[in-house]
C-alpha positions, 0 to 999 in steps of 0.5 A: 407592584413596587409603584403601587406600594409607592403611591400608596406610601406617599397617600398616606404619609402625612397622616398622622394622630399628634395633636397640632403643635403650638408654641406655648406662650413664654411665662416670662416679662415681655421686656426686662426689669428696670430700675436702680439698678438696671441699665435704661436703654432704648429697644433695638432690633435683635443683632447678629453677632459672633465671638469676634463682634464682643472680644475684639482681641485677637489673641483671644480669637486665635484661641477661641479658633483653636479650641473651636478645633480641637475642644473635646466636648465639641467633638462630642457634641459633633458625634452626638450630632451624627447619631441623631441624624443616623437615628432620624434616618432608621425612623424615616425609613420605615415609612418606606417599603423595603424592596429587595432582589434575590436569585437561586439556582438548585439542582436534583439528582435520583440518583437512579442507574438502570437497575430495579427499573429505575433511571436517573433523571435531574432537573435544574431550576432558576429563579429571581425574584423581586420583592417587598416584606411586611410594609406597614401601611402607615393609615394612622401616621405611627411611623410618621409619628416616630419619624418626626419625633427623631427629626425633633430629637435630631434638631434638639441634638444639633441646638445643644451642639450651639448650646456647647459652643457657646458656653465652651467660648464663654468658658475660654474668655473667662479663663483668659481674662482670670489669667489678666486678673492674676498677672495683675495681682502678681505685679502688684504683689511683686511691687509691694514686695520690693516696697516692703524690702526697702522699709525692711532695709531703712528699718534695720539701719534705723534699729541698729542706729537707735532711732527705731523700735524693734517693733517697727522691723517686725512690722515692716517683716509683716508686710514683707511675708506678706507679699511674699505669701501672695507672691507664691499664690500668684504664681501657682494661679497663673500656672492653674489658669494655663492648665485650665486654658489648655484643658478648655482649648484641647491643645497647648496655648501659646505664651504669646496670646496670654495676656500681661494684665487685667488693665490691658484687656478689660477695654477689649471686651465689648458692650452688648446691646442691653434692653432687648425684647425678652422674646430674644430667649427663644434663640438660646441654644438651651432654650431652642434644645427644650423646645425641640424636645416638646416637639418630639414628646408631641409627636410621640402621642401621636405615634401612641395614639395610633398605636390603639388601631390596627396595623395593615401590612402588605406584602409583594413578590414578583419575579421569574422561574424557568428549568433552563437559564435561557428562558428565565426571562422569558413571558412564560416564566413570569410571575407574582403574588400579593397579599395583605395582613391585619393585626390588632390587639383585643386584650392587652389590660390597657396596656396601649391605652397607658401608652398615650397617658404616658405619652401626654405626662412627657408632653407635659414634663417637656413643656415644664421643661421649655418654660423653666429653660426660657425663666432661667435664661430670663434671670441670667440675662437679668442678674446681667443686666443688674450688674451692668448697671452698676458696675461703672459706678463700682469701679469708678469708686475703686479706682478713687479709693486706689488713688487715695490710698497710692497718695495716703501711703506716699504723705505718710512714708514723708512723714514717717521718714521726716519724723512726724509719723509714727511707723505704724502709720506708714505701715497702715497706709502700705496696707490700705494702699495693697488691699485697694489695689487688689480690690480694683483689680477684682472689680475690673475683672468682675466688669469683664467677665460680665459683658462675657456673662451677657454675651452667654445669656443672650445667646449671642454667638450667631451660630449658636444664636440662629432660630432654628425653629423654621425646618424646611429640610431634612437631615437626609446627609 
């Protein structure tokens, strides 16, 4: 009995009512913009790479690896993770007949004495029995249908797992690279604010000597409060950068991995490969999610379909009976019985019918779904590749205008000192000189945080990266 439900189950398993799956063409530009503002360069072979291949610190990686370990959102995900597979699990089941064993044993008693004519007598009774309740034969792939829709949900659960690995690795390379950016910014102030005190100093004596206007000591107090000010900004950014490191890790960070300045760490990040085909979006963790979830609402018109049919279940009971447990197991004491029931609706008010219109406009929702993933990524590695395209000239132009103003400052204070220039115009050129410096601070920034921005759009991390499209296993573990 229990092979025969066997071999029938696995007659019918690969029926199904959901329409073939195709994958719909991607709606964006075969290759990426070029132009001013784009970088030009060849088409290359699609490369494999990790976090370690882009951020070539290794203080960074040990603090990738440590939130890698205990990052709160991972875990989530990793649960989230283990939930699908569990669902996928209890759908899949149902395509299989349920087999269970019992045993009882009762005894009766008339209770009878001898008197009135009536005698005790007792009986006793065993059984154990073997045998299969309500199997659905799945004719027109229902549960088939439901079963594939929660491996596609599963592989869509595990895609935006990669989804927030990347962005969590993205996450800590910006943070890292902000804390370089304000201890840059904190030298520079601490630098100008020592600057600052000297002309405050040289500007009293020359007060207090009668060469000096109070105007240029008010002056030259301005600068000072203002660096001051900045001082104490910087320090409360530093401070908020760790925080937000440690939150992103899920653990303390070590002061020993942090850098000393945005000069020092610019040159670790690494260039990606620009100018790839656009056909490399379909490897975005998000990208990979939407799709799987056009998977399963495609599976599930199939499960709606077959819903407008009748439902066949079989039922199976084999086992033995015996009034002494010696013979229970004996020839005689065998038995069995089988039986098979129909069910279908002839009225629900188009109740089913509804079913699969529902099922065909979340299909449709899907698919608008996958198409705007794959567009957004598409700007994202565009908006990239726009700003990588300039921002060397950028920052060739900030650090001429930086220089220009370090040797305006240094000719003017001469100056002023030698009596040629007025303090106003040292106080000006102190100015420019502090604002340039910040500039090309933020510039070096911009630049670093871009190549981590590309490495995000691109999908690149390579577990995160991986084409998951091809499934030839299922999440059976």
């Amino acid at each position: 009995m229990k092979r025969f439900l066997l071999i029938l189950a696995s007659a019918t398993a690969g029926c199904t009512m959901a329409p073939k799956y195709v994958r719909p063409e991607a709606p964006v530009p075969p290759s990426w913009p070029v132009g001013d503002a784009y970088l030009k360069q060849a088409e290359a072979a699609l490369p494999i790479l990790s976090y370690r291949d882009v951020f070539a610190d290794t203080r960074l990686q040990q603090i990738v690896e440590q939130a890698l370990a205990n990052n709160r959102d991972l875990r989530i995900a990793a649960a989230n993770i283990a939930s699908a597979r569990a669902q996928y699990r209890i759908n899949r089941a149902d395509i299989f007949p349920q087999v269970g064993a019992s045993g009882s044993y009762t005894y009766a008693d008339n209770g009878g004495n001898g008197g009135n004519g009536t005698f005790s007598t007792s009986n006793s009774r065993y059984t154990a029995d073997v045998g299969t309740t309500a199997f659905e034969l799945d004719l027109f792939g229902r549960l088939r249908s439901l079963s594939d829709a929660a491996l596609q949900r599963y592989f869509a659960t595990e895609a935006a797992a990669r989804a927030t690995r990347l962005t969590l690795i993205g996450d800590i390379a910006d943070a890292w690279l902000t804390y370089a950016a304000d201890q840059s910014l904190l030298r520079i102030a601490q630098d100008t604010a020592v600057s600052a005190e000297r002309s405050v100093r040289l500007t009293r004596l020359r007060l207090e000597g009668g060469i000096a206007p109070r105007t240029d000591l008010r002056q030259a107090e301005q600068i000072l409060t203002t660096a001051q000010s900045d001082l104490a900004e910087q320090r409360t950014a530093l401070a908020q950068d760790m925080n937000a490191l440690q939150l992103l890790v899920g653990a303390p960070v070590d002061s020993a991995l942090l850098p000393a300045s945005i000069e020092e760490v610019a040159k670790t990040i690494r260039e990606l490969p620009a100018g790839l085909d656009s056909g490399i979006l379909l490897r975005r963790p998000d990208v990979v999610q939407a799709e799987y979830e056009l998977r399963a609402a495609t599976a599930e018109i199939g499960a709606a379909r077959a819903a407008l049919f009748p439902r066949i279940s079989l039922t199976g009971l084999a086992g033995f009976a015996s009034t002494a447990l010696s013979s229970l197991f004996t020839g005689g004491a065998f038995n069995y019985s089988a039986g098979a029931d129909v069910s279908y609706s002839i009225f629900n008010a188009g109740g089913l019918r509804a079913g699969v219109a529902q099922s065909r406009a979340q299909r449709e929702a899907a698919l608008a779904t996958y198409e705007r993933a794959i567009q957004a990524a598409f700007r994202d590695v565009s908006d990239g590749l726009a700003r990588r395209g300039t921002i060397a000239e950028q920052l060739r132009a900030d650090r001429a205008a930086t220089e220009a103003a370090r040797d305006t400052y240094n000719l003017t204070e001469a100056r002023y000192r030698g009596g040629i220039e007025p303090f106003l115009t040292s106080l000006d050129a102190q100015r420019s000189l502090y604002a340039a410096q910040r500039r090309y601070v933020a510039t070096q920034l911009v630049g670093a945080s871009n190549l981590v921005t590309l490495y995000r759009a691109l999908g690149g991390d390579a577990l995160a990266a991986q084409d998951g499209t091809d499934r030839s296993t299922s999440p059976r573990d």
